[in-house]
C-alpha positions, 0 to 999 in steps of 0.5 A, a space after each residue: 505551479 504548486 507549492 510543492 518543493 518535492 513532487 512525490 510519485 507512487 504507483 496506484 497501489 498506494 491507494 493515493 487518487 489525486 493526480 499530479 495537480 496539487 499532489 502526488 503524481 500517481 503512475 497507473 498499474 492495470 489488472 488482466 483478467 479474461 483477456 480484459 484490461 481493468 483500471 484502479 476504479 474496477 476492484 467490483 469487477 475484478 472480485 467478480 471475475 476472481 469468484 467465476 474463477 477467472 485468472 488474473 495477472 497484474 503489469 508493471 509500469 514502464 520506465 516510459 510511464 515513470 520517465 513521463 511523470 519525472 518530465 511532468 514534475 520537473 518544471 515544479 519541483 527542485 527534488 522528486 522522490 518515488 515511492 515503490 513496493 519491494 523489488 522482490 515483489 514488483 518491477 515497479 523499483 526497476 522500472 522507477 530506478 531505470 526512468 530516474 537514469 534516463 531522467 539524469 543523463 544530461 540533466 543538472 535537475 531536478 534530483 530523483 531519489 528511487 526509494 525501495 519501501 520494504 512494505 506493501 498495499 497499505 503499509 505502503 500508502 501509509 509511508 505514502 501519506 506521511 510523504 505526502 503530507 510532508 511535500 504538501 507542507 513544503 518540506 524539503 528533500 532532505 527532511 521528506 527522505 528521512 521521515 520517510 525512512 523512519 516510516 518504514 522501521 515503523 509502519 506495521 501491518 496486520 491482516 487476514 484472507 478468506 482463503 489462500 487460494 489467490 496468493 497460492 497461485 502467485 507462488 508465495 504459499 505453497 499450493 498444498 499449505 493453501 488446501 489444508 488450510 482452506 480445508 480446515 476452514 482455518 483464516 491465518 492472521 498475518 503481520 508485515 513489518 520491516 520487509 518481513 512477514 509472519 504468522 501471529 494468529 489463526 481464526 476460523 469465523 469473521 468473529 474471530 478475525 475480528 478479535 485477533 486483529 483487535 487482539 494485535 493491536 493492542 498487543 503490539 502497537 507502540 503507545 502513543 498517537 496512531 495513523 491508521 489505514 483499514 482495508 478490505 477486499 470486497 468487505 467493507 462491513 467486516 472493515 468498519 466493525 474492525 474500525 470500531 473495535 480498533 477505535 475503542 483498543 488504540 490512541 487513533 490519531 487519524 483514520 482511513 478505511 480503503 478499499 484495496 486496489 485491485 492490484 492488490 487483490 488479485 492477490 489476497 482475493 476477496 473477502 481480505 480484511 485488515 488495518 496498517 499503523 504508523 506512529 505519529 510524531 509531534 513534528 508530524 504535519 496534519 495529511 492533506 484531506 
């Protein structure tokens, strides 16, 4: 038992490790590529592949891997609550919302709230981490629901690609945009907020990256105390003089530096580079280290 009135889920891609003993259940999303299946530790030899030119795919839990974490919580917990990424961009909401279906029938507890984030990479391990935080605090469902809908009005995210080439192929920019970009050596700047996204800059050097990234956050974070989520694809220097630069430019709370989960960078490619902020609270509860 743990001392969790709330038992959180999340997909992997949520950048959350611990499993289901004294923290978040995380249900495992998996990369193919070339034929081979690689876990959540493979982001090296995924990058790798994607440099050789190898094509990668990404798969979807089941309503059976969600069902069977539900079962696992249930003798836990009085409420469970799971978190996914848009259902625009992933199956795993449906998966989720069907196993939580299946989970009820017959059942008189505990609750399963399906919660659609309107974010994604570490935007959404953000919004996991204040979950995550409040459920290790024995908050109850109410409480943990409303900070976590509050969360995502708030959380930004801003970043950068090396080049478009990896998300050209999953169809969300046109194949021709992502040539002339490349062509012109140009590394658009982008922010995800509130389940939309947009252009808010264009660099053509890591120097540049670096200075418009810096440039945004103290342009457009609120004042006050930050939690802060760098990431990176296979670019771990460029992350820490982006942490450097962001530690002297906003009031940073507490920080954390990832790297991307491989189902994630099989979309932004290497060499992806960027930071989320969430603004924290006064009734805020310290993350578990």
């Amino acid at each position: 038992m743990t001392g969790r009135r709330v038992g959180l889920v999340v997909d992997s891609g949520a950048a959350l490790r611990r499993r289901i003993e004294g923290g978040p259940a995380v249900v495992a999303m998996h990369v193919v590529v070339g034929g081979a299946t690689l876990d959540d530790s493979a982001d090296g030899e995924v990058y790798v592949r994607l440099r050789r030119g190898e094509r990668a795919s990404t798969s979807t839990p089941s309503p059976g891997d969600y069902l069977v974490t539900f079962e696992r919580l249930a003798a836990e917990c009085e409420a469970i609550i799971c978190l996914t990424i848009p259902a625009r961009w992933s199956g795993t909401f449906a998966s989720a919302s069907i196993a939580a279906d299946m989970f009820r029938d017959g059942r008189s507890g505990p609750t399963v709230d399906v919660v659609e984030t309107p974010t994604a990479a570490v935007a959404y391990g953000l919004v996991a981490r204040i979950a995550d935080s409040l459920c290790e605090a024995g908050a109850g469902r109410e409480d943990v629901l409303h900070r976590v809908r509050q969360a995502c009005d708030e959380v930004r995210m801003y970043g950068a690609l090396e080049t478009l080439e990896y998300v050209a192929r999953s169809g969300r920019v046109p194949a021709l945009v992502a040539g002339v970009s490349d062509a012109l050596r140009l590394r658009p700047v982008f922010e995800m907020h509130a389940g939309g996204t947009g252009r808010v800059g264009l660099a053509r050097t890591e120097g540049g990256v670096l200075r418009a990234l810096e440039r945004v956050a103290r342009e457009r974070l609120e004042p006050g105390p930050q939690w802060l989520m760098l990431f990176h694809a296979d670019a771990a220097d460029m992350a820490a003089a982006l942490r450097e630069r962001l530690l002297v430019a906003c009031d940073v709370a507490r920080d954390e530096t990832v790297a991307l989960a491989p189902v994630i960078g099989v979309y932004t490619g290497p060499g992806a580079v960027g930071f989320a902020a969430l603004p924290m609270h006064g009734s805020d509860p310290a993350a578990p280290a």
